[in-house]
BAPA-129186 format. One line per field, with one value per residue: residue number from 1; x, y, z of N, C-alpha, C in turn. Coordinates in steps of 0.1 Angstrom, whole numbers. Each point is the difference from the previous one (the first is absolute). Example, Ala and Ser with C-alpha at 12.3 -4.5 7.8 and 13.67 -1.06 7.14 Angstrom:
BAPA-129186
seq	1|2
n.x	132|-4
n.y	-57|11
n.z	78|-7
ca.x	-9|9
ca.y	12|11
ca.z	0|0
c.x	9|-8
c.y	12|11
c.z	0|8
END
This chain:
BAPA-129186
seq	1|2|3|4|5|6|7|8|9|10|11|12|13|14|15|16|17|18|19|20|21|22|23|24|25|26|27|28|29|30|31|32|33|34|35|36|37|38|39|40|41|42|43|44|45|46|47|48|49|50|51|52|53|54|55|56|57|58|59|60|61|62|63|64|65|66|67|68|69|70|71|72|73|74|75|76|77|78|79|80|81|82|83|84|85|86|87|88|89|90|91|92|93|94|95|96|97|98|99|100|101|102|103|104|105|106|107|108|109|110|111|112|113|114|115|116|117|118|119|120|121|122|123|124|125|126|127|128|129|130|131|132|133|134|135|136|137|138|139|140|141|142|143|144|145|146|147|148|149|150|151|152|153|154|155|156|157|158|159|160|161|162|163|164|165|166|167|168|169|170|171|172|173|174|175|176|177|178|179|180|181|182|183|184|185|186|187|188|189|190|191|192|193|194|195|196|197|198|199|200|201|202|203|204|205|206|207|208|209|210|211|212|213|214|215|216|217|218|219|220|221|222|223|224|225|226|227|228|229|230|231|232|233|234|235|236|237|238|239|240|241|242|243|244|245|246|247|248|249|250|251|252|253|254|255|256|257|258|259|260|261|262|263|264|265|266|267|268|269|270|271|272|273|274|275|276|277|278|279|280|281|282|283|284|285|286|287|288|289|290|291|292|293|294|295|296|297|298|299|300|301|302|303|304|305|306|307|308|309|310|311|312|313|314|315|316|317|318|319|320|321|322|323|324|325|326|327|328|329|330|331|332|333|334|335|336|337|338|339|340|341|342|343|344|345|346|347|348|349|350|351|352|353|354|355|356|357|358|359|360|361|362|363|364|365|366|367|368|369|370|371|372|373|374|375|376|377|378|379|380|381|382|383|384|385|386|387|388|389|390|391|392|393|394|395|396|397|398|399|400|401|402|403|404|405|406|407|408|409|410|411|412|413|414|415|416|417|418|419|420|421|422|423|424|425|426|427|428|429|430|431|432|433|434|435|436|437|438|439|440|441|442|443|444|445|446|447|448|449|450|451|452|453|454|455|456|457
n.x	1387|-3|10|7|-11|0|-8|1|-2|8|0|2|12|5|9|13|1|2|9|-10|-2|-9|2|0|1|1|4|5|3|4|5|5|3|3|-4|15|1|10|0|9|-12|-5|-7|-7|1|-2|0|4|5|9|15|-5|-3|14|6|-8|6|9|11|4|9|3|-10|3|7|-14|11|-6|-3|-12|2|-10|7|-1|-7|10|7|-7|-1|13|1|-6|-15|6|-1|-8|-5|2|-2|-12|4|-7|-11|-3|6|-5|-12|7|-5|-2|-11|-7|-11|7|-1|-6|1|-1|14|-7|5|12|-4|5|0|10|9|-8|-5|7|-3|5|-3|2|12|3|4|-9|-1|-8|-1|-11|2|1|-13|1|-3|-12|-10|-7|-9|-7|-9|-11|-1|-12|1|16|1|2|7|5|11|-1|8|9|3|12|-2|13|2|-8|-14|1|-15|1|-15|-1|-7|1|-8|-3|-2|-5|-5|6|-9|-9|8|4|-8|2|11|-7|-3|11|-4|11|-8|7|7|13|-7|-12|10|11|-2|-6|10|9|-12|-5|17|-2|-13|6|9|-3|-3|10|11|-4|3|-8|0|-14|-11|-2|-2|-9|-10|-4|-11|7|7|6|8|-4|8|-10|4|2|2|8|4|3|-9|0|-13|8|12|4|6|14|-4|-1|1|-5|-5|-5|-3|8|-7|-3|13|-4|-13|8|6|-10|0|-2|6|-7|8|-11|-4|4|14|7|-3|9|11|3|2|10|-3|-1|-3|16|-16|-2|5|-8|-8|7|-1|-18|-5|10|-5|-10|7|7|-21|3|14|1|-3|20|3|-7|10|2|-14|7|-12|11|-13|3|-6|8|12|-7|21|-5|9|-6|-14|0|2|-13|-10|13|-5|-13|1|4|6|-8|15|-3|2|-7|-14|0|-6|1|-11|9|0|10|-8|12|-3|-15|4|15|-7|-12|9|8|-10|4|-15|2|6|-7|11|-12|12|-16|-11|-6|12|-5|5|2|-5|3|7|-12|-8|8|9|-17|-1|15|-4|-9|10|5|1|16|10|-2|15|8|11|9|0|-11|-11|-1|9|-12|0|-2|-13|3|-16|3|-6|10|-11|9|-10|-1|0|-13|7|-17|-2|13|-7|1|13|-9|8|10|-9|0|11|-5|6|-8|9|-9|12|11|0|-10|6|2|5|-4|-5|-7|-2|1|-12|-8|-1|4|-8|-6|4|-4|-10|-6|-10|-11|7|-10|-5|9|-3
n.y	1317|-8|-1|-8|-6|-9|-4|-6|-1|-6|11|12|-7|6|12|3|12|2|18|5|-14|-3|5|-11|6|10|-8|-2|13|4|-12|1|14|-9|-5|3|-14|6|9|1|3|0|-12|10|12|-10|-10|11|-7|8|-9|-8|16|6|-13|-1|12|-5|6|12|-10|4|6|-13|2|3|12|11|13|1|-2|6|10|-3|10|-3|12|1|-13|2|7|-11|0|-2|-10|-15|7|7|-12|2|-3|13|-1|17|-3|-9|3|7|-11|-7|-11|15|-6|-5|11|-4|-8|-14|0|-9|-3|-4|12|4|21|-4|5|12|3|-7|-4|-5|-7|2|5|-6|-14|-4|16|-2|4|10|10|6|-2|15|-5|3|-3|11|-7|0|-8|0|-11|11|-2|-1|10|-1|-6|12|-3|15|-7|3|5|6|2|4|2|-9|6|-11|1|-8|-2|-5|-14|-1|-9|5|14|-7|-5|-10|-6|4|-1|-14|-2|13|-4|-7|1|-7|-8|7|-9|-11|-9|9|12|-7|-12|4|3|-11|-8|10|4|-14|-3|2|-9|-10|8|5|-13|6|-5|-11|4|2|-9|2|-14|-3|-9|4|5|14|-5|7|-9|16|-8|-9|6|4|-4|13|-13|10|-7|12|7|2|5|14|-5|4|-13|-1|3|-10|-1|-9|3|-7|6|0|-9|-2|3|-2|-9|-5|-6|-5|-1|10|8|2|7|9|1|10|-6|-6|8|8|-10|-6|15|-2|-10|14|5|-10|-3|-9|11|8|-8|-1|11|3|-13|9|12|-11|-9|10|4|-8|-5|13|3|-7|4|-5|-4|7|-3|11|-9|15|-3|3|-1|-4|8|-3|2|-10|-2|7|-1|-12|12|8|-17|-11|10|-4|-8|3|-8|5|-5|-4|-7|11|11|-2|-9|-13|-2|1|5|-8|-7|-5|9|1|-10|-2|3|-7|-14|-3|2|-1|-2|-5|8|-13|4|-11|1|-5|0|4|5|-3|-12|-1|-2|-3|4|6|-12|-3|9|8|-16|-5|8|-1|-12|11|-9|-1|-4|-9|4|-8|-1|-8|13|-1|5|6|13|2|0|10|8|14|-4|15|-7|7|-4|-5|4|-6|-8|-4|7|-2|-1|5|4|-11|9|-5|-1|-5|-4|1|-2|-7|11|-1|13|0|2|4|3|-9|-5|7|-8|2|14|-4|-14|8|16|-14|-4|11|0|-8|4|11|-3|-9|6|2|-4|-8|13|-12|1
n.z	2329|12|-14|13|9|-1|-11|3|-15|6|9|2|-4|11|-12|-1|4|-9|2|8|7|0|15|2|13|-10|-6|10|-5|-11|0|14|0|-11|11|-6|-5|3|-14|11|9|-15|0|-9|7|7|-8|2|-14|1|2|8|12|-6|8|14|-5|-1|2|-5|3|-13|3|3|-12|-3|-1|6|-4|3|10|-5|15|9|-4|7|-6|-9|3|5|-9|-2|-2|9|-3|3|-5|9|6|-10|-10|2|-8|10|6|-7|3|-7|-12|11|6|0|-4|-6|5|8|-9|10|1|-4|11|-1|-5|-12|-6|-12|0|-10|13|3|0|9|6|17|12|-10|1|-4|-1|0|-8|3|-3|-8|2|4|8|3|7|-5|5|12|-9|2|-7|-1|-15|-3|13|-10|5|-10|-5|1|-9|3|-12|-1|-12|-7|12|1|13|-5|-3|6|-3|8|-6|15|-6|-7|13|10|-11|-2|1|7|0|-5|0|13|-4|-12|9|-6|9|9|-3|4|-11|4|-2|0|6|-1|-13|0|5|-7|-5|2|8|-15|-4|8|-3|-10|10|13|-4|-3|-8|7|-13|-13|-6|-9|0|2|-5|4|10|11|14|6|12|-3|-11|-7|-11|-9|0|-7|-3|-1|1|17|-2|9|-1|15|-13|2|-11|-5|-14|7|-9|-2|-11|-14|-7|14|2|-14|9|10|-5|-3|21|-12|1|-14|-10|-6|16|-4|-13|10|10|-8|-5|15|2|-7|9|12|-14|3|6|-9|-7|3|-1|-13|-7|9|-7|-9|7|-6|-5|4|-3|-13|3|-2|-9|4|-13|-3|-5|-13|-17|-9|-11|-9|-3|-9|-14|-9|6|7|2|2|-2|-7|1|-1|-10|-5|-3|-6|-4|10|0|-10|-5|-6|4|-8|11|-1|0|-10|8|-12|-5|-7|10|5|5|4|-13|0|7|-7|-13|-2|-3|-14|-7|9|4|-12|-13|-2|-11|-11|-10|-5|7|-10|5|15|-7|16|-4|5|-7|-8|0|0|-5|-7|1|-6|-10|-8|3|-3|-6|3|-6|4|9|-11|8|0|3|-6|3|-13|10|6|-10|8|-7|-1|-8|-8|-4|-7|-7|-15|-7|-10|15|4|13|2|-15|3|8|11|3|7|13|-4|-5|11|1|-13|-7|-10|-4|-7|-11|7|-20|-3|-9|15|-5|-16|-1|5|-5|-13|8|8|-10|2|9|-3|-11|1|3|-12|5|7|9|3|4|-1|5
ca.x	-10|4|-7|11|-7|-11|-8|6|-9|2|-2|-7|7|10|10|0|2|-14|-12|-16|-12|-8|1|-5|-8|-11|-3|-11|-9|-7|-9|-4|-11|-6|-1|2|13|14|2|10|-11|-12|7|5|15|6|7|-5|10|-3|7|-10|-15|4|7|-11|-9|7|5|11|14|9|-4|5|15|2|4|-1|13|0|-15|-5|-4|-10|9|-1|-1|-14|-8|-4|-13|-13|-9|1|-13|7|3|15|12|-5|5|-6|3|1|13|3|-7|-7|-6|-8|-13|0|-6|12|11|0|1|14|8|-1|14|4|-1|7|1|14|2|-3|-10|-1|-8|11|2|11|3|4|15|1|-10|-13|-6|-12|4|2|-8|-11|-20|-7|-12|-5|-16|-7|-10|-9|-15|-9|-7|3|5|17|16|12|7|8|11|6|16|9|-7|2|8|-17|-1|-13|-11|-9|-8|8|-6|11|4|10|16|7|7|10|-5|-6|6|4|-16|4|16|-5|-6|10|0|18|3|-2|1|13|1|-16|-5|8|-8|-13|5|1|-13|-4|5|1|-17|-1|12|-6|-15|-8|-2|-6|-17|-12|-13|-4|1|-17|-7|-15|-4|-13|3|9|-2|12|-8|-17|-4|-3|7|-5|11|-5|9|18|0|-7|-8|-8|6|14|6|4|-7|8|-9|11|-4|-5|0|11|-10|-9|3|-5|-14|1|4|-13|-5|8|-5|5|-14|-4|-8|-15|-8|-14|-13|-7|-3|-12|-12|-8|-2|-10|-13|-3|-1|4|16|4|-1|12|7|2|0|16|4|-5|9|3|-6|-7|5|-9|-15|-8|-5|7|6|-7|11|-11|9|-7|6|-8|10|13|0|-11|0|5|16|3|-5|11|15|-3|0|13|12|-1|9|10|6|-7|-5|-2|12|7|-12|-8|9|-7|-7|5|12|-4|-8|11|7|-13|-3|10|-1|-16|6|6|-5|-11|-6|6|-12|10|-4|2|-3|3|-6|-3|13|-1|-6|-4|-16|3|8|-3|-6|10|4|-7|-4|6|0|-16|-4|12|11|8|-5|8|9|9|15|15|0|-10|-9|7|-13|-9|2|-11|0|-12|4|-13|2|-14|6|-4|0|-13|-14|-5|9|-5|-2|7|-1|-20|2|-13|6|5|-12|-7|15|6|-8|3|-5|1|0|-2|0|-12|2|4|14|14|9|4|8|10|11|7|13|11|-2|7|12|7|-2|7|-7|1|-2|-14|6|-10|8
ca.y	-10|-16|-5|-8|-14|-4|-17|-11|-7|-12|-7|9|9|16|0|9|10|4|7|5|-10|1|-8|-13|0|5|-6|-11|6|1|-8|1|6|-2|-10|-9|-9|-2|-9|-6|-7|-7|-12|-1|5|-6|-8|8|4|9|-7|-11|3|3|-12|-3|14|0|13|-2|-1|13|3|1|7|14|3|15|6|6|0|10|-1|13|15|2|14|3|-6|4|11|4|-1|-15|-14|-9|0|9|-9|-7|5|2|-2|13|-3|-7|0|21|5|-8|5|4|-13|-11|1|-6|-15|-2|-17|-10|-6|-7|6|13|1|6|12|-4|-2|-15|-7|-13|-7|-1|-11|-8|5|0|7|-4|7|-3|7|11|10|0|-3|7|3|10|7|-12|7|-8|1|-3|-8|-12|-6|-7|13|3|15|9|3|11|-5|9|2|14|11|1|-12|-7|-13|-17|-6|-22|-7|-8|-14|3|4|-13|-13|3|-5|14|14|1|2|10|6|9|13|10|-4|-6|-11|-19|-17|-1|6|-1|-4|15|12|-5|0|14|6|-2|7|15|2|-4|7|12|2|13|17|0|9|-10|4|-5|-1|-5|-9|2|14|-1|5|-9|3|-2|5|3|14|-4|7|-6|-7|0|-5|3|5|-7|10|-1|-5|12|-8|-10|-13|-1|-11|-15|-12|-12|-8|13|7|11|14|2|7|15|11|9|11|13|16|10|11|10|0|10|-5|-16|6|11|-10|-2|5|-3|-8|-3|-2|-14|-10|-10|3|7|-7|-11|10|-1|-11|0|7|-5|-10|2|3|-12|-6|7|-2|-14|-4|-12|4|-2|-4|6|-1|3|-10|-1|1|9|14|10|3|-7|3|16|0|-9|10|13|-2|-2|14|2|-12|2|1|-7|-11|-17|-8|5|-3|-13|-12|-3|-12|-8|-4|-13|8|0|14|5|0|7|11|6|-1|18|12|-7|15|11|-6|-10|4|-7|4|-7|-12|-11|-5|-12|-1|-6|0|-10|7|15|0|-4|13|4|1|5|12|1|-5|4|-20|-8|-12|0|-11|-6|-11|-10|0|0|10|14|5|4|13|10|16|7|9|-3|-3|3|-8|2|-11|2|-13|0|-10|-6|-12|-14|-6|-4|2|8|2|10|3|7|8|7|12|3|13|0|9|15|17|-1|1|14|-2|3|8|-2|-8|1|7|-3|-8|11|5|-15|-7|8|-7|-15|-4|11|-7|5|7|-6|4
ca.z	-2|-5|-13|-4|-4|-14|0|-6|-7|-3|17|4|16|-1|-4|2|-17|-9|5|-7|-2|12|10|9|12|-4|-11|10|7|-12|-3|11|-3|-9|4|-10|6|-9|-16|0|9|-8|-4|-14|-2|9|-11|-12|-2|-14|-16|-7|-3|-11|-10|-6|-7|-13|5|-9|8|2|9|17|-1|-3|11|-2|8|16|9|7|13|6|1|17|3|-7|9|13|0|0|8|5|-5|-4|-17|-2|-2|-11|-15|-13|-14|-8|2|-8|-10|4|-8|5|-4|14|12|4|6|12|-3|1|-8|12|1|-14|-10|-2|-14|1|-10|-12|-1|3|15|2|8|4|7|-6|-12|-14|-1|-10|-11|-1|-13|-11|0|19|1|16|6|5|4|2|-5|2|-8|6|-7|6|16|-2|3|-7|3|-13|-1|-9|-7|-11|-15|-12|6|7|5|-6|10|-4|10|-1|15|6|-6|-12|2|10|-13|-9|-16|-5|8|-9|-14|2|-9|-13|3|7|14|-1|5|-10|8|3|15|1|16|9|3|7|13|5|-2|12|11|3|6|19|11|-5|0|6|-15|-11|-3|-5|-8|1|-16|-6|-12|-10|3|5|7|10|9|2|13|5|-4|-16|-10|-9|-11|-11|-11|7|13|9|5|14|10|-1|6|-16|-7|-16|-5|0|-13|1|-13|-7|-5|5|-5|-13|5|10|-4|-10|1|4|-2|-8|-12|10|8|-6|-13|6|4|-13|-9|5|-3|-18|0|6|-4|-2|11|-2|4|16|9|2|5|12|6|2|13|12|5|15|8|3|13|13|0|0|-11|-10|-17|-11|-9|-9|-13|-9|-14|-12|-10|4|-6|5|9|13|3|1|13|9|0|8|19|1|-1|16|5|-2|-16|-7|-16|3|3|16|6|-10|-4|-4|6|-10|9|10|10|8|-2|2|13|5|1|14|17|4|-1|15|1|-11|-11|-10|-17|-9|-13|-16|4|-9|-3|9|-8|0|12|13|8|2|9|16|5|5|14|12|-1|6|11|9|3|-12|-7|13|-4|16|-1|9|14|5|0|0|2|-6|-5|1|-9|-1|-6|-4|-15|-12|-8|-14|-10|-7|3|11|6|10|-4|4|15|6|12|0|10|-15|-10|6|5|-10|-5|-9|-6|-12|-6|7|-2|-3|-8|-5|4|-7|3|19|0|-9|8|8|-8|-1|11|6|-5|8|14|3|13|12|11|14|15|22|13
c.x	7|-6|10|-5|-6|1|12|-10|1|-7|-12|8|7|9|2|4|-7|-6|-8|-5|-8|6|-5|-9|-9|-9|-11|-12|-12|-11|-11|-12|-12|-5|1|14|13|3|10|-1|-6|10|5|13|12|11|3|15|-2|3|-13|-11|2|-4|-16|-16|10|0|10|10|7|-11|7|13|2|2|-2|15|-1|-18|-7|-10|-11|7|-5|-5|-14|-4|-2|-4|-12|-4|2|-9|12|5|12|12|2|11|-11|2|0|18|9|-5|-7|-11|-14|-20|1|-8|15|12|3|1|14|3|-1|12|2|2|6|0|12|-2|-4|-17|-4|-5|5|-5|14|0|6|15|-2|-16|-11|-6|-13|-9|5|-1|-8|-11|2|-14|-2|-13|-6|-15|-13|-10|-11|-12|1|4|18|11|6|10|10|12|9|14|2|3|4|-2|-15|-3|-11|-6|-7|-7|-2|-8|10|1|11|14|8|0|11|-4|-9|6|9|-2|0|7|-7|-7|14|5|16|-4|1|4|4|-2|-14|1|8|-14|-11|4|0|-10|-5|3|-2|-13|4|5|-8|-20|-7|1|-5|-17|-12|-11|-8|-2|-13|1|-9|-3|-16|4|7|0|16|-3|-12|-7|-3|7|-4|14|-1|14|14|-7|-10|-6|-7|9|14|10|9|-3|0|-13|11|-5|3|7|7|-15|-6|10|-1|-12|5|8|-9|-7|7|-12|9|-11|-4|-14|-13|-4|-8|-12|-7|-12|-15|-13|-8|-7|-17|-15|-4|1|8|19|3|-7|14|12|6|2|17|2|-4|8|8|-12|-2|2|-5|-17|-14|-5|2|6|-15|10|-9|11|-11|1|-10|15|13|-1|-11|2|2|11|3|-4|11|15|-3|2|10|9|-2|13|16|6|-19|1|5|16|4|-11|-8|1|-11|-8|8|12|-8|-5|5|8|-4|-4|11|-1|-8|7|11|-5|-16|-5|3|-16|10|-10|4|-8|-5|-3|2|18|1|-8|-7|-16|5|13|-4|-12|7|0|-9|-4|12|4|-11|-3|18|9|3|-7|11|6|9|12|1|-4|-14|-10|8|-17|-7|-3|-14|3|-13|8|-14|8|-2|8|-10|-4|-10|-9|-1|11|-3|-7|13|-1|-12|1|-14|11|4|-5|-8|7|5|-13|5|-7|4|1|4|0|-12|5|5|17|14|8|-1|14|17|8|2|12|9|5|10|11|12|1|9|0|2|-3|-9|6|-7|10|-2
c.y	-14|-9|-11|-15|-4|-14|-9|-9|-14|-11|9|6|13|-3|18|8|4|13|3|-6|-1|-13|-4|9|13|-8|-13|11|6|-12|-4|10|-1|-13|-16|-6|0|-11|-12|-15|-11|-12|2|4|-3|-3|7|3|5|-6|-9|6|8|-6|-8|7|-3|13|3|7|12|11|6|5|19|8|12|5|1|-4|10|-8|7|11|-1|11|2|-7|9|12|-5|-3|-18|-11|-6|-7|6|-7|-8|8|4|3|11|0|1|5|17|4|-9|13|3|-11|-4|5|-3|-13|-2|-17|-10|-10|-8|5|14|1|3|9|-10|-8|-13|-9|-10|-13|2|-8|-11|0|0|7|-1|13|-4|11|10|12|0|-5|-8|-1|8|4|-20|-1|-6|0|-1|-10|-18|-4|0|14|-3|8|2|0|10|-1|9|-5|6|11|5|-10|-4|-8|-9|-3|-14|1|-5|-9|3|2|-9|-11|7|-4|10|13|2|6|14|4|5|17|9|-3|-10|-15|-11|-6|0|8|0|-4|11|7|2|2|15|4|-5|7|17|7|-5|14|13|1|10|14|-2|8|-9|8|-8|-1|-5|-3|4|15|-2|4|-7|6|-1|7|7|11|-8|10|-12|-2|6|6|-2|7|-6|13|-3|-7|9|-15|-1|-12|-3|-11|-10|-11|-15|-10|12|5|13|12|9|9|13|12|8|4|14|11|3|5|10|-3|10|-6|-14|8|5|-19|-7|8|-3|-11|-6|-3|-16|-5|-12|0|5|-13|-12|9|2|-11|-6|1|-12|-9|5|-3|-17|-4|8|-2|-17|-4|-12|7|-3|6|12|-4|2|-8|5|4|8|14|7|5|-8|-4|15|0|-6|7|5|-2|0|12|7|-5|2|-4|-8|-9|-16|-2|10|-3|-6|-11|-3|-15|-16|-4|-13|3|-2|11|9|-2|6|19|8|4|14|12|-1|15|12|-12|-9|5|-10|-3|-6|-18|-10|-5|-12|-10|-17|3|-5|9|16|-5|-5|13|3|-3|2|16|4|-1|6|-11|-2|-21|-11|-13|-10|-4|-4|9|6|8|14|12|4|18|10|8|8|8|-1|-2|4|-4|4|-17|0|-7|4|-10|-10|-12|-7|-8|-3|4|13|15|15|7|14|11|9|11|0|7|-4|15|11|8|0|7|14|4|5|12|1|-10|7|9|-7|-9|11|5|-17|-1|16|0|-11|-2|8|-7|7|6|-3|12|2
c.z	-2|-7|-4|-2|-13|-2|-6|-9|-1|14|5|14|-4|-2|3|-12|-9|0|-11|0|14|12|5|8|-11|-6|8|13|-9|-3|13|-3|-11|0|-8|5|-6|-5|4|6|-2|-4|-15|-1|11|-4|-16|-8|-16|-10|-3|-6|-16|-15|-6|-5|-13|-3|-10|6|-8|8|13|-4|-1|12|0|7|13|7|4|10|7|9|15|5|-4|13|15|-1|-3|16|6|-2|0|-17|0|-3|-16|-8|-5|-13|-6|4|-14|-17|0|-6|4|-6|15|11|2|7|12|0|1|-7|13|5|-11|-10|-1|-13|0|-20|-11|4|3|10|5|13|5|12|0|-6|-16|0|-15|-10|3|-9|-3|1|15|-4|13|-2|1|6|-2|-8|5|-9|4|-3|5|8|-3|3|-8|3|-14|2|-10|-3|-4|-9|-10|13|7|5|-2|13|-5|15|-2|16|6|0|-12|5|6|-12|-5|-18|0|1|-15|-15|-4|-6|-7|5|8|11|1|4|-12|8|7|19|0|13|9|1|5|17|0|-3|16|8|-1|3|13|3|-3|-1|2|-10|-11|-2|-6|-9|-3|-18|0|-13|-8|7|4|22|8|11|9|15|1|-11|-15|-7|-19|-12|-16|-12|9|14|9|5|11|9|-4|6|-14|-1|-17|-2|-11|-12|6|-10|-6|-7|6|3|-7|4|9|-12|-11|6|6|-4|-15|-3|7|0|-7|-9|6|-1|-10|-6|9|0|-13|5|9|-5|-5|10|4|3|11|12|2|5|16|6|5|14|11|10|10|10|6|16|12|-2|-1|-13|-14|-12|-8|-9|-6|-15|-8|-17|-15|-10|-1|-3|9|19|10|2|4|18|7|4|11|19|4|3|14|2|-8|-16|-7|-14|1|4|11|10|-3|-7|-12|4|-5|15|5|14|12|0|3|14|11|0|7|17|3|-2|12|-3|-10|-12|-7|-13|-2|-15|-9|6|-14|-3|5|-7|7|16|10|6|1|13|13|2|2|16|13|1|13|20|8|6|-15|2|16|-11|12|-10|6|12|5|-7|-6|2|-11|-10|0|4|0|-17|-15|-20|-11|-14|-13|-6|-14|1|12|10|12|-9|-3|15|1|18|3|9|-12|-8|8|4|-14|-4|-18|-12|-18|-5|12|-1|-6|-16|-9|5|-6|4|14|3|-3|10|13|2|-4|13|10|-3|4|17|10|21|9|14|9|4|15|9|15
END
């Protein structure tokens, strides 16, 4: 295999020598087929020299002195036994790297670039070769969010002798000031190699487009639509669609929510505890009223609010557990928020839990009217509150979902929204005053529990 050409970084002409790096005429057919223009081509790298582009990343010059013992190359022999492509001529990175994630072994080092011993990743071609890090990291899997139209992609690092993943919008990966921010979560990058490494991340998404594996992420839960097929969003898993797919938080807050919804406890003692419960109307209607919020968006239907309110101690928090435990951890700060949040928090939340029940705790804490009646109506009417910045209009936030809520007042005399008022249901008293030793064993039963996720499927 003739593997004697390669780039000259400073012009973009041929030099000779160098083996294991990819040749000119593969390397201009590759891109030919990928109907994409050699890098060498583009006016940016025309003029492209590495001492300045170094000097001005403010780079740390002992860097460029560390010297390994030796290059590892690409095993010529391995190569011509495989199965012939034009990737054949690439350095790949199971070459190099044995203990790679099975997706990644077909991924190859885009010209310019090479790992030498100890794991290192280098800029080459050049006479004074570049440190770009430490530590491997690579792209692994392209992601699509469905929520927000936006492409990410997963990157992955060797870590304490593991390979760790981070999902980063590709805005993030291509800056070097965000890409930066990253370190604290482990991620080999700073001041010093943030623009290298940006450059190699790119080239190594152009050369490696075609291998890369595509998935998919979501923002909020409830239902979605992935070619053409509905699937329903709900904590960590995407039901009904056979695709990889992950759930991508927005805000750090909302990891906290996916992760309260799981499966513990046992399943017989839930049912044994509900049965105690059927001869109270008033409970088993809020009860069922839990299951509804997937039906809404298929059945064309508006959110409503059911809030139960009269003095303390008589169960309505308990009720509010019980609905909560469909759905997963029932206690305040995982699936229940309390009313005392700012309704920016409240409206962030409805939006992720889309088509699920927003729990909210202890109306009289909100201690102001105007803001329990805002929420009522943007609750009420399935639209957040619309906003804008510097760069325009931010979308619009909407939701299906149904509400149920505690308090010791009536929660429609803080509003004159007739729209809401008509939308809200409110049950005084739901154990009709026959509550204590009902209340005490389902409060043993919850707290061994601590939530049993719907079963959709």
């Amino acid at each position: 295999m003739d593997l004697q050409n390669s780039f000259n970084c400073s012009g973009g002409s041929i030099e000779e020598g160098r083996d294991g790096l990819l040749s000119i005429d593969v390397y201009e057919q590759i891109m030919k087929d990928l109907g994409e223009t050699p890098y060498y081509q583009n006016e940016e790298y025309k003029n492209f020299n590495l001492e300045e582009f170094l000097k001005s990343s403010d780079n740390d010059q002992d860097s460029n002195k560390l010297e390994p013992n030796f290059v590892i190359g690409v095993n010529n022999d391995l190569m011509s036994q495989r199965e012939y492509s034009i990737y054949d001529d690439y350095a790949r990175l199971s070459d190099f790297l044995p203990n790679l994630p099975e997706s990644a072994r077909a991924f190859v080092l885009p010209p310019g670039f090479e790992i030498k011993v100890g794991n290192i990743t280098w800029f080459t071609n050049c006479k004074n070769p570049a440190l770009v890090s430490y530590q491997p990291l690579f792209i692994i899997k392209k992601v699509s969010n469905i929520d927000t139209e936006d492409e990410m992609l997963q990157l992955t690092f060797l870590k304490d002798e593991a390979w760790k993943n981070i999902t980063l919008s590709r805005e993030e990966v291509l800056s070097q000031s965000r890409l930066q921010k990253y370190s604290s979560k482990g991620l080999p990058v700073n001041s010093g190699n943030s623009r290298i490494l940006v450059h190699f991340l790119a080239s190594f998404e152009a050369i490696n487009e075609p291998l890369l594996p595509r998935a998919y992420s979501y923002s909020s839960f409830g239902w979605k639509s992935i070619k053409d097929k509905q699937c329903f969003a709900l904590g960590n898993k995407l039901i009904g669609a056979d695709v990889d797919a992950e759930f991508t938080p927005i805000a750090a807050g909302e990891k906290q929510y996916s992760e309260a919804i799981i499966v513990k406890g046992s399943i017989e003692n839930w049912k044994a505890g509900i049965k105690k419960l059927t001869s109270f109307k008033k409970v088993m209607f809020v009860f069922y009223a839990a299951f509804v919020p997937p039906l809404l968006q298929i059945l064309g239907l508006q959110n409503f609010i059911i809030h139960l309110f009269g003095e303390s101690s008589i169960g309505k928090t308990t009720l509010l557990r019980i609905a909560a435990s469909i759905w997963g951890k029932p206690m305040q700060g995982e699936l229940i928020l309390p009313w005392s949040s700012t309704n920016t928090a409240i409206e962030m939340a409805v939006s992720l839990f889309n088509c699920m029940v927003l729990f909210l705790d202890d109306s009289q804490t909100n201690r102001s009217k105007k803001n329990v009646s805002d929420a009522i109506y943007f609750l009420a009417n399935s639209s957040g509150k619309g906003r804008g910045d510097k760069r325009g209009s931010q979308k619009l936030a909407k939701f299906k979902s149904v509400i149920l809520s505690t308090g010791e007042g009536r929660i429609t005399e803080t509003t004159e929204w007739d729209g809401a008022k008509t939308r809200t249901i409110e049950l005084h008293d739901p154990f009709d005053g026959q509550n204590t030793d009902v209340i005490r064993n389902l409060e043993k039963v919850l707290e061994e529990k601590k939530g049993k996720k719907i079963p959709i499927n």
